[in-house]
MDAnalysis code that builds the backbone (N, CA, C; Angstrom):
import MDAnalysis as mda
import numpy as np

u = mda.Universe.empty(354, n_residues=118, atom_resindex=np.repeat(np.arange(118), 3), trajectory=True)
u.add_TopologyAttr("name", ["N", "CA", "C"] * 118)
u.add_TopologyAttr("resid", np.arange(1, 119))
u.add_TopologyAttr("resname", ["UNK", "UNK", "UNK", "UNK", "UNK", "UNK", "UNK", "UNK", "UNK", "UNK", "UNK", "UNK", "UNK", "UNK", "UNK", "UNK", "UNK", "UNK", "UNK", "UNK", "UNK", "UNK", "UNK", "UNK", "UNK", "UNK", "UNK", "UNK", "UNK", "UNK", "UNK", "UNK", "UNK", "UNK", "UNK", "UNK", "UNK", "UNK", "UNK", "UNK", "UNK", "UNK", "UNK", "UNK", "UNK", "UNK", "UNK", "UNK", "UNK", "UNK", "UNK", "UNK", "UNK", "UNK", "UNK", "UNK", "UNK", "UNK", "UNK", "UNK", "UNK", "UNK", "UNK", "UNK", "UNK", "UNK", "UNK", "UNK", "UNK", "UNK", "UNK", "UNK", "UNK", "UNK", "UNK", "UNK", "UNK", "UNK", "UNK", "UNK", "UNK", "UNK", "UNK", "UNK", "UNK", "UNK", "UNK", "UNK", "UNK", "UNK", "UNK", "UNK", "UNK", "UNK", "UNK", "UNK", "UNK", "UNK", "UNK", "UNK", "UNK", "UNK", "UNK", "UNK", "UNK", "UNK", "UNK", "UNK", "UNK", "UNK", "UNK", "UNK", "UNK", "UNK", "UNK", "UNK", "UNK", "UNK"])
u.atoms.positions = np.array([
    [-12.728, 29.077, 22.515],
    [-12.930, 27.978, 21.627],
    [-13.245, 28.482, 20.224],
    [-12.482, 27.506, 19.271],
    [-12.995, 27.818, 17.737],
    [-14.079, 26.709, 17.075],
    [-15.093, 27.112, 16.425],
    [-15.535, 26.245, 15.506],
    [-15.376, 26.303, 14.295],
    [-15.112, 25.413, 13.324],
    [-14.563, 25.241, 11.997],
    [-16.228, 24.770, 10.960],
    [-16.285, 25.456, 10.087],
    [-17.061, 24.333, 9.180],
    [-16.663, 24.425, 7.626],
    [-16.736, 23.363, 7.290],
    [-16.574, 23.293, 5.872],
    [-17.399, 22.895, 5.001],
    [-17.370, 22.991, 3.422],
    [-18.538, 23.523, 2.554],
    [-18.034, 23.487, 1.343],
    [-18.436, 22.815, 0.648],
    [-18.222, 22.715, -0.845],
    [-17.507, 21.596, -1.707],
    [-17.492, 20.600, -0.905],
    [-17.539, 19.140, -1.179],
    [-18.292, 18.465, -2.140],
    [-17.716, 17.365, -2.500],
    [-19.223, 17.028, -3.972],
    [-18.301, 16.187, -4.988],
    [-19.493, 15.607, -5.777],
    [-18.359, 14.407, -6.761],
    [-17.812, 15.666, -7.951],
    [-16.792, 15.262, -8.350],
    [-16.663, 15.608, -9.543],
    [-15.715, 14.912, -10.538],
    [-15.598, 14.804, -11.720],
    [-14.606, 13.877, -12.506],
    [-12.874, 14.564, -12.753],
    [-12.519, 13.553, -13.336],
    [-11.277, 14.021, -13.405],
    [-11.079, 14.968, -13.857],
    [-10.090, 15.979, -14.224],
    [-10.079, 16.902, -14.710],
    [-10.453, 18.128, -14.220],
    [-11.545, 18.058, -13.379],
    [-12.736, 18.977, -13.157],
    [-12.034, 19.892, -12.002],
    [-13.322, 20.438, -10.950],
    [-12.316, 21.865, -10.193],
    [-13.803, 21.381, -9.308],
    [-12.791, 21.514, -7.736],
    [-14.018, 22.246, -6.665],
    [-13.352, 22.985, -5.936],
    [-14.251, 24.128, -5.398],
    [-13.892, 24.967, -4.163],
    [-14.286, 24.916, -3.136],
    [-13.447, 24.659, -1.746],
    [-13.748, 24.300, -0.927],
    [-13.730, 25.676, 0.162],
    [-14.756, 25.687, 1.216],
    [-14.610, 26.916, 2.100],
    [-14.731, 26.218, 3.403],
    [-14.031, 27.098, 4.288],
    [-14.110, 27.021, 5.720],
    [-13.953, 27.860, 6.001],
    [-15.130, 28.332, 7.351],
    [-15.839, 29.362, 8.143],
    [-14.800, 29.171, 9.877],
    [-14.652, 30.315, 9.915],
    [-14.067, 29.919, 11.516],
    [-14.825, 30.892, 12.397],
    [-15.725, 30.541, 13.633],
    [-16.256, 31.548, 14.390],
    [-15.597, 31.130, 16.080],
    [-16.291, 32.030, 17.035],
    [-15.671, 31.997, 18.004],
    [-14.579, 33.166, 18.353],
    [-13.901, 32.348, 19.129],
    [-12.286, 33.494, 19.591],
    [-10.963, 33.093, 18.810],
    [-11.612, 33.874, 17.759],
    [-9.928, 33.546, 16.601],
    [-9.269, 34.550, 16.382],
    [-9.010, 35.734, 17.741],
    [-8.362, 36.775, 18.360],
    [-6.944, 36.181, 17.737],
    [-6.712, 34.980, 18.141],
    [-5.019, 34.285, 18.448],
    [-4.774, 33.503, 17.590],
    [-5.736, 33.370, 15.797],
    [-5.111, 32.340, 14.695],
    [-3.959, 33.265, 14.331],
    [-2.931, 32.193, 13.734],
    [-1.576, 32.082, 13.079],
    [-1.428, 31.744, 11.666],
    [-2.477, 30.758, 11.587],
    [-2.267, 29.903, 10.537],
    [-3.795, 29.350, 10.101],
    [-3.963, 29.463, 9.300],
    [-5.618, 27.737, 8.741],
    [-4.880, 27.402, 7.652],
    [-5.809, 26.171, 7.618],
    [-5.455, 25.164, 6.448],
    [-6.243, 24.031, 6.807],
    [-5.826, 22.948, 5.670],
    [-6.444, 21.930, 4.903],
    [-5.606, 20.565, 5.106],
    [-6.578, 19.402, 5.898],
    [-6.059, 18.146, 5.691],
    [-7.069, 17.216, 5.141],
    [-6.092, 16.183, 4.464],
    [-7.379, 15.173, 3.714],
    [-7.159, 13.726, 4.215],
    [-7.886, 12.768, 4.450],
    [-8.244, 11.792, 4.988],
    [-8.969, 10.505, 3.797],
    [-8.319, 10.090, 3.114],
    [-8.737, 8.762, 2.168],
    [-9.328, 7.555, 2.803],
    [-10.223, 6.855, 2.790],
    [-10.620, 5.472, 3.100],
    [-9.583, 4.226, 3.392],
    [-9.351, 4.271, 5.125],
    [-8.491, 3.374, 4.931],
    [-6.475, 3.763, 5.017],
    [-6.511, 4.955, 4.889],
    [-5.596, 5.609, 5.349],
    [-5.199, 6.534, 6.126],
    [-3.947, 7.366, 6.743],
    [-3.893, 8.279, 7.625],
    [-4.650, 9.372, 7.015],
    [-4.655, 10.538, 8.110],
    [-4.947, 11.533, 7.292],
    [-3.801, 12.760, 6.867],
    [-3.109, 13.526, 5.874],
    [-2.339, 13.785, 5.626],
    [-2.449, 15.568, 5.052],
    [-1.257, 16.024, 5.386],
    [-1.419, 17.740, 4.805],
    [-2.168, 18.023, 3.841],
    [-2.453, 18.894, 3.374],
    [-2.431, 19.512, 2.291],
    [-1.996, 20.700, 1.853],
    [-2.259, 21.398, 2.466],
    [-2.044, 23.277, 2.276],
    [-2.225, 23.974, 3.936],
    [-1.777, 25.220, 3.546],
    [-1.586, 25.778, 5.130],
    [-1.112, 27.688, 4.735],
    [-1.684, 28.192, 5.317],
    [-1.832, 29.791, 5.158],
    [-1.597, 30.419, 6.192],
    [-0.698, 31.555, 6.772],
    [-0.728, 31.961, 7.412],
    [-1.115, 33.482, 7.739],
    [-1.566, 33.672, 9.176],
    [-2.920, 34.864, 8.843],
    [-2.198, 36.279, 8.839],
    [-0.698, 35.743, 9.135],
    [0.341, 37.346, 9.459],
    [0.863, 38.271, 7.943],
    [1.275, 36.885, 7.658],
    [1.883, 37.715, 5.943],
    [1.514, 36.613, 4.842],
    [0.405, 35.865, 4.865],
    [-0.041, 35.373, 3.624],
    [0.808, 34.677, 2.743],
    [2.285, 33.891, 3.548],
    [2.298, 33.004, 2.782],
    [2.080, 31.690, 3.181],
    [1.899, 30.384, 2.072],
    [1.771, 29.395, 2.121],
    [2.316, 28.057, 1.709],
    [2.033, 26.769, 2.208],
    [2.683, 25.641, 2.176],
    [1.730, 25.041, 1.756],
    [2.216, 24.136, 0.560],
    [1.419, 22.987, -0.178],
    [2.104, 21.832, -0.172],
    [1.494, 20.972, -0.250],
    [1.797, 19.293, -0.532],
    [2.515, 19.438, -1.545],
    [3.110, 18.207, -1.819],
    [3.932, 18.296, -3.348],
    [2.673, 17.316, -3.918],
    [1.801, 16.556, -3.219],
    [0.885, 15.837, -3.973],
    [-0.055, 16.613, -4.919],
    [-0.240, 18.048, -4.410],
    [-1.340, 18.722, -4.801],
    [-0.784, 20.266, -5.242],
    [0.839, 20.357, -5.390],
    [1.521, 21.691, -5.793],
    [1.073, 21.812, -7.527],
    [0.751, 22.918, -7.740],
    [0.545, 23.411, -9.353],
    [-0.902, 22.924, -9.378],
    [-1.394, 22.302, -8.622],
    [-3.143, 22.013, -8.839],
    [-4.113, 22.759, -7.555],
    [-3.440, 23.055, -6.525],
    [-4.414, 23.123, -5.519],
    [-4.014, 24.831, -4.972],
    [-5.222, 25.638, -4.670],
    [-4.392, 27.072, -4.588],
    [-5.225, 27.075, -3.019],
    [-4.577, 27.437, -2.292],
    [-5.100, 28.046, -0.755],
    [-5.244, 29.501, -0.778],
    [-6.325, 30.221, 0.334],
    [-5.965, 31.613, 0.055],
    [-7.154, 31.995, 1.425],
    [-7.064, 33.119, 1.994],
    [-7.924, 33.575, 2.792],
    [-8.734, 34.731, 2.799],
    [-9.595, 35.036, 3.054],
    [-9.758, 36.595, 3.791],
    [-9.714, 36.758, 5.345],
    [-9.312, 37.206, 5.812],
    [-8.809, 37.574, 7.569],
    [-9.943, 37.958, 8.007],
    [-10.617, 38.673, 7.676],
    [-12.203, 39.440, 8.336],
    [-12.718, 38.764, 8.128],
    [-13.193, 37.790, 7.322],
    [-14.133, 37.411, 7.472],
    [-13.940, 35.897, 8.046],
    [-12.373, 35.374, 8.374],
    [-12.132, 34.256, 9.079],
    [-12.604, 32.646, 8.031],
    [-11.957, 33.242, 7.152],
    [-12.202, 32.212, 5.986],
    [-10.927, 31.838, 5.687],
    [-11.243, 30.364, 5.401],
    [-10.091, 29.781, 4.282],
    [-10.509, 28.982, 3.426],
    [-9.639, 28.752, 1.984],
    [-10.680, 28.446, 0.358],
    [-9.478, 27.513, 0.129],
    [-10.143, 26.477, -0.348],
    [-8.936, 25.749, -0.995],
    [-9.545, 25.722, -2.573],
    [-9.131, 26.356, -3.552],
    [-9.534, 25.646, -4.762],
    [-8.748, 24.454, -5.625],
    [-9.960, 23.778, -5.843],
    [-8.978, 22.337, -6.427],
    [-9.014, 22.381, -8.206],
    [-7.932, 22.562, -8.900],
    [-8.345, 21.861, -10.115],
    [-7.608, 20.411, -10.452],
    [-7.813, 20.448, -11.916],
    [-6.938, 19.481, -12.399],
    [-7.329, 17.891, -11.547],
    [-8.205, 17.959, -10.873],
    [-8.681, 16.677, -9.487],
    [-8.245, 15.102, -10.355],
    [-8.157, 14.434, -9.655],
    [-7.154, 13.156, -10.388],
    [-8.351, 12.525, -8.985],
    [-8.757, 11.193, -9.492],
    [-9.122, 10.050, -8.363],
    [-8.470, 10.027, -6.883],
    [-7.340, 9.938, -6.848],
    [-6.430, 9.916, -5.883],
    [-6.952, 10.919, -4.953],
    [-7.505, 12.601, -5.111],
    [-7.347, 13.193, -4.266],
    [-9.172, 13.020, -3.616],
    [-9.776, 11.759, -3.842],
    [-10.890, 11.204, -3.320],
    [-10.958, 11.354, -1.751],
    [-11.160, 11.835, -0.561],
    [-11.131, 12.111, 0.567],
    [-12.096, 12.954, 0.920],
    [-12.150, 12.533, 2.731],
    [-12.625, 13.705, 3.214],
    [-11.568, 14.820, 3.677],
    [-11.939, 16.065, 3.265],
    [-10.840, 17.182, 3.775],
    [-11.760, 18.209, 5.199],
    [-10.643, 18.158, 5.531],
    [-10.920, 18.611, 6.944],
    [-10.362, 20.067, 7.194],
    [-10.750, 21.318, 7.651],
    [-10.264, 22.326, 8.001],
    [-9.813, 22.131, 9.324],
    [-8.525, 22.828, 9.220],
    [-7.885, 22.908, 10.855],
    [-7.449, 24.598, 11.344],
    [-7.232, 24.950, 12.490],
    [-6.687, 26.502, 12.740],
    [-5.714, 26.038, 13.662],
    [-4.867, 26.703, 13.263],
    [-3.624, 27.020, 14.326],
    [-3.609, 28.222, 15.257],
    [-3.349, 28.338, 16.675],
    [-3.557, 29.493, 17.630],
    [-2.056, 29.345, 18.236],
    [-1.581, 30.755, 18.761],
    [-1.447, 30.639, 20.124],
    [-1.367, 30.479, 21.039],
    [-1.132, 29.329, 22.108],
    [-1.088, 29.285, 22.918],
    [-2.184, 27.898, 22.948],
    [-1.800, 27.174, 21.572],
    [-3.141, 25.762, 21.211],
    [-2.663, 25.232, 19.857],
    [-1.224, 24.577, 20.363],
    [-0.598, 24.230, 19.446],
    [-1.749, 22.853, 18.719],
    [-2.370, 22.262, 19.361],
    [-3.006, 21.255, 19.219],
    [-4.042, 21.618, 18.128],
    [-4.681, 23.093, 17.908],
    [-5.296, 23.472, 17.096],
    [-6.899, 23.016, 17.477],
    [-7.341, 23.337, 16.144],
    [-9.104, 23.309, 16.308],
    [-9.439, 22.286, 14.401],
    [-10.450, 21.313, 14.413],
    [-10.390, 20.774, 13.196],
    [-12.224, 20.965, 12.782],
    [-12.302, 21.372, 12.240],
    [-13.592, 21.411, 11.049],
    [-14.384, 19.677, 11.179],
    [-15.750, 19.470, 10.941],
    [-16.012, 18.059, 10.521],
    [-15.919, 17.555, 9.792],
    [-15.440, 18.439, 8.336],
    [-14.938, 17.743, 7.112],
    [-15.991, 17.623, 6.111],
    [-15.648, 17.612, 5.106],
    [-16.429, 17.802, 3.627],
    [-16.053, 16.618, 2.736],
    [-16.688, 15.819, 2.353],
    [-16.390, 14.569, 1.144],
    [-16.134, 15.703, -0.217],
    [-14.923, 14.385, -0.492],
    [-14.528, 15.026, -2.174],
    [-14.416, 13.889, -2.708],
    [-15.193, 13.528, -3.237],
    [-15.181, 12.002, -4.776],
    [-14.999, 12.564, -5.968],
    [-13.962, 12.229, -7.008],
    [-13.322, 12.089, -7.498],
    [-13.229, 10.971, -8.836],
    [-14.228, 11.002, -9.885],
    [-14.402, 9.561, -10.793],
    [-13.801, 9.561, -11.818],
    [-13.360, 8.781, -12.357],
    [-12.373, 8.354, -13.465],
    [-13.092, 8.163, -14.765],
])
């Protein structure tokens, strides 16, 4: 089993920048992949970014391409989303997820609030 947590949530205004972290402990012998989904009030919850742990590259939203950078360190079982440029819209809770091996279903974080004021 994996546990996810995430960290670094918080209001900030438009324009502005947060960095977000997620911790993965447990048996993450068999990650592939981490990344980032966000969840708005009232709507699904939807991609964002996604890293993979073999050769470091990655997939972004087109909602959040040229504003949002993903990135990891492997040892220490981290993944960072930094946000700039933040617009209202990307107001949500974001959720860390891991991809395994043999658990396509994955493992999800409890999620971090990001508000967002105009």
């Amino acid at each position: 089993q994996v546990q996810l947590v995430e960290s670094g949530g918080g209001l900030a205004q438009a324009g502005g920048s947060l960095r977000l972290s997620c911790v993965a402990s447990g048996r993450t012998f068999t990650t592939y992949a981490m990344g980032w989904f966000r969840q708005a009030p009232g709507k699904e919850r939807e991609f964002v970014a996604r890293i993979r742990w073999d050769d470091d590259t990655t997939t972004v939203a087109d909602s959040v391409k040229g504003r949002f950078t993903i990135s990891r360190v492997v040892a220490k079982d981290t993944v960072y989303l930094q946000m700039n440029s933040l617009k209202p819209e990307d107001t949500a809770v974001y959720y860390c997820n891991s991809n395994h091996y043999g658990f396509p279903e994955g493992y999800w974080g409890q999620g971090t609030q990001v508000t967002v004021s105009s």
